[in-house]
Structure formats: structure tokens, C-alpha cells
N, C-alpha and C positions, 0 to 999 in steps of 0.2 A: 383266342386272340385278345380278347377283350382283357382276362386274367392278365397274362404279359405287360399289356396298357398303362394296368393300378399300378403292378412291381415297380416301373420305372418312374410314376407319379410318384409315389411314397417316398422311391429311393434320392430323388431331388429333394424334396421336401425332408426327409430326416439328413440329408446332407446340409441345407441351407440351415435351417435351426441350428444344428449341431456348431456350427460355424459360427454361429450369431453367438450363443450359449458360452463356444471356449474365447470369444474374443469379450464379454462382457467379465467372465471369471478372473482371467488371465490378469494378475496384474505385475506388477512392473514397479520393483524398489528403488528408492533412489534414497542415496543418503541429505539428512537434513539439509539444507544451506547456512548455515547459520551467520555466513558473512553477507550475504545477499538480504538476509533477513534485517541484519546491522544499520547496513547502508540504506534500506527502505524505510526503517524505523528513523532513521536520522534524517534524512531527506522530509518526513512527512512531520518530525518536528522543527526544523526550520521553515516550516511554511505554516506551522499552527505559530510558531514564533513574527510570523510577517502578518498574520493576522489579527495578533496582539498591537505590533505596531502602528496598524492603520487603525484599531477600535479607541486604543489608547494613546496615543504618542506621547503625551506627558510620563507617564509610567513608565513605557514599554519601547521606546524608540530613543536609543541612545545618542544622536546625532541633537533631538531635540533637547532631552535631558542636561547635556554639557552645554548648549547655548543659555538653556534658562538659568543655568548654575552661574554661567560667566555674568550675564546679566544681570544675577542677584549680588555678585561679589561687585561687579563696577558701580551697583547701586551705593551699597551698601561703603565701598570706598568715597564715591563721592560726597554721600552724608557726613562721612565721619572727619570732612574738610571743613564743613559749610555748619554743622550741629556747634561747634564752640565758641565760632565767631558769633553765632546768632544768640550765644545761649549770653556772650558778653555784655551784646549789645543792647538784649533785653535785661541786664542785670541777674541772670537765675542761673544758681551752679550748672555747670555742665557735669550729668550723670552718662555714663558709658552705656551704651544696650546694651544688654546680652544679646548675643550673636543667636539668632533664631535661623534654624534652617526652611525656609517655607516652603510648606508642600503644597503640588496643588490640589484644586478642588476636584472633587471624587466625580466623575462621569454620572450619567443621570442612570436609574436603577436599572433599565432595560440594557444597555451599555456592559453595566455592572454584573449583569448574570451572563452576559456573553463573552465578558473577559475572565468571569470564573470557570466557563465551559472550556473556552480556548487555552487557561491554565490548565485544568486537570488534563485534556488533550498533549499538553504540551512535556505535559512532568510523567504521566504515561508513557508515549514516546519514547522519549528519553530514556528512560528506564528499562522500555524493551529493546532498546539501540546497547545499553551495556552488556546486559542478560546474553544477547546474541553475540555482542563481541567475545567476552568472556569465556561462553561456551565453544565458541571457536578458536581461543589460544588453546582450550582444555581437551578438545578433540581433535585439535589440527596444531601443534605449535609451531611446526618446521614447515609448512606448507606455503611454496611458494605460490604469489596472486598473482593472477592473468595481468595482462599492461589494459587493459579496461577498467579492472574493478581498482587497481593502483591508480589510473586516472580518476575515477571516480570518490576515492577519498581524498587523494589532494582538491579534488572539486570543492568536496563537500569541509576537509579543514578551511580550503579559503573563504566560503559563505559565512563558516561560524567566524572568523577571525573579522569579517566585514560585520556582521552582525552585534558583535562585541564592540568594536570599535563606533559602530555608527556609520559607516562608511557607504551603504546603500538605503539610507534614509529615504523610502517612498514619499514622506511626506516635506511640505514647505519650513524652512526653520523658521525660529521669530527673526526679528528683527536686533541687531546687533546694536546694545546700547554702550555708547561711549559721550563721555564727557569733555572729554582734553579741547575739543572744538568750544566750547559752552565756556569752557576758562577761560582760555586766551581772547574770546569776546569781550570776555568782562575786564579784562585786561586794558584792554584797548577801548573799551571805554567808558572807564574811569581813571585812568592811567596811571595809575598809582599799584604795586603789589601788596597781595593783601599782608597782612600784620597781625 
């Protein structure tokens, strides 16, 4: 009786292993993704790209970039109104500037290595977002996309085209400099157009 006992211990026990054994071997192909791969690579570089923009906005935040630019050209229009009268009235030839583009001042160095980190993350990326697109016209050309993953890149076109644009600026812009108000002041009073 006892004998009997073990057979059926044993026979549980090399049936449970056994089980455990072909489900740990067992494995299970699945072909690459390589558009899944695309779209994650791209996704996780517009967001090393939003990281840019809050560490640097002067550089890296395109919304702020065109305000400063407009600001340096309404500057720089306004001087080249007021530099000849002034240059008359002190008697000294008026010399033209050269048109200098001013950049701004460089983030302080901790700043500086974090937007070097956030670049090579960024250009990384990017580059693994081709490699997978690529490999997927190369292995798949005629393969039609689910209506998720078609949602998914129109998604992801419209972030880059907001991105480009400036269009989702997290940060504050400057302030928008204009003179035309500062004229018609002087205008009115001294009442006379200038000459």
C-alpha cells in the first residue's frame, strides 16, 4: 500500500515540473513591429524636444524665438528713424550699422549640459523613429495600417507641425515691442513732423 502512495506522489510531481518546464521553454515568435517601434521613437522625441523648450526657450522654443526676432527688427527699425536726425543734430556723419543678428546669452553651465543630454536624447530618437520607419516600407510596403495606428501619426504629424511652428509654446512670450504709439506722441507734442 505504502508503494502505490509514492507512484502517485511522484507521478503529480513529475507531471507539475514537466508543465512548468514546457511552459517556461515554449516560446512564441512574433514578427518585429517596426511601425510601433516608429511611432514610439517619435513620440518620446517630441517630448525630449518639450524638454528642450522649458530648459532653453530662447534656443529651443519657437514661439519665443519669432517674438525676439520681431522685437529686434522693430528695434532696430525704430533706430534707423531717430540714428540720422540725431547724428544731424549733433553735427557727426550718420554711418549705417551693420545689421548684427543678436543671440542670446548662453544658459548657465548646469542648464548647458542638460540641454546637451536632451539634444543627443533628441537626435537619437529621431533617428531610431527613421531606421524603423524605413525598415517597415522595406518589409511591409503594401501593408495596410489599423485606423489607431493612422490615428496615431496624424497625432503625431500635428505635434511636429505645432512644434515647428511654435504653436504649443509652454512657456510666457516676451513682451511685444512697438513704437508707432511713442511717434504719434512726439507728434503731438511738438507738433510739428519731423524733417
Amino acid at each position: 500500500m505504502k508503494l502505490g502512495h509514492r507512484k502517485l506522489i511522484r507521478r503529480a510531481w513529475r507531471t507539475t515540473l514537466r508543465g512548468a518546464n514546457r511552459s517556461c521553454v515554449r516560446v512564441r515568435w512574433r514578427a518585429p513591429d517596426d511601425l510601433g517601434d516608429a511611432l514610439t521613437a517619435f513620440g518620446r522625441a517630441l517630448r525630449a524636444h518639450r524638454r528642450l523648450a522649458k530648459l532653453a526657450p530662447r534656443f529651443f522654443d519657437q514661439a519665443v524665438i519669432d517674438r525676439e526676432a520681431s522685437n529686434r527688427a522693430e528695434q532696430r527699425r525704430w533706430m534707423a528713424t531717430w540714428e540720422p536726425i540725431l547724428a544731424r543734430v549733433y553735427g557727426v556723419a550718420h554711418a549705417t550699422p551693420a545689421p548684427t543678428d543678436d543671440l542670446p546669452a548662453l544658459p548657465p553651465l548646469r542648464t548647458q549640459r542638460a540641454v546637451d543630454h536632451q539634444l543627443a536624447t533628441l537626435q537619437w530618437w529621431m533617428e531610431a523613429g527613421r531606421s524603423a520607419m524605413e525598415r517597415q516600407q522595406q518589409r511591409h510596403p503594401h501593408a495596410l495600417l489599423s485606423l489607431t495606428r493612422l490615428a496615431r501619426l496624424t497625432e503625431l504629424a500635428f505635434d511636429f507641425k505645432k512644434l515647428a511652428l511654435g504653436l504649443d509654446s509652454p512657456n510666457p512670450l516676451p513682451e511685444a515691442i512697438s513704437y508707432d504709439y511713442a511717434l504719434t506722441n512726439l507728434k503731438r507734442a511738438y507738433g510739428h513732423t519731423q524733417t
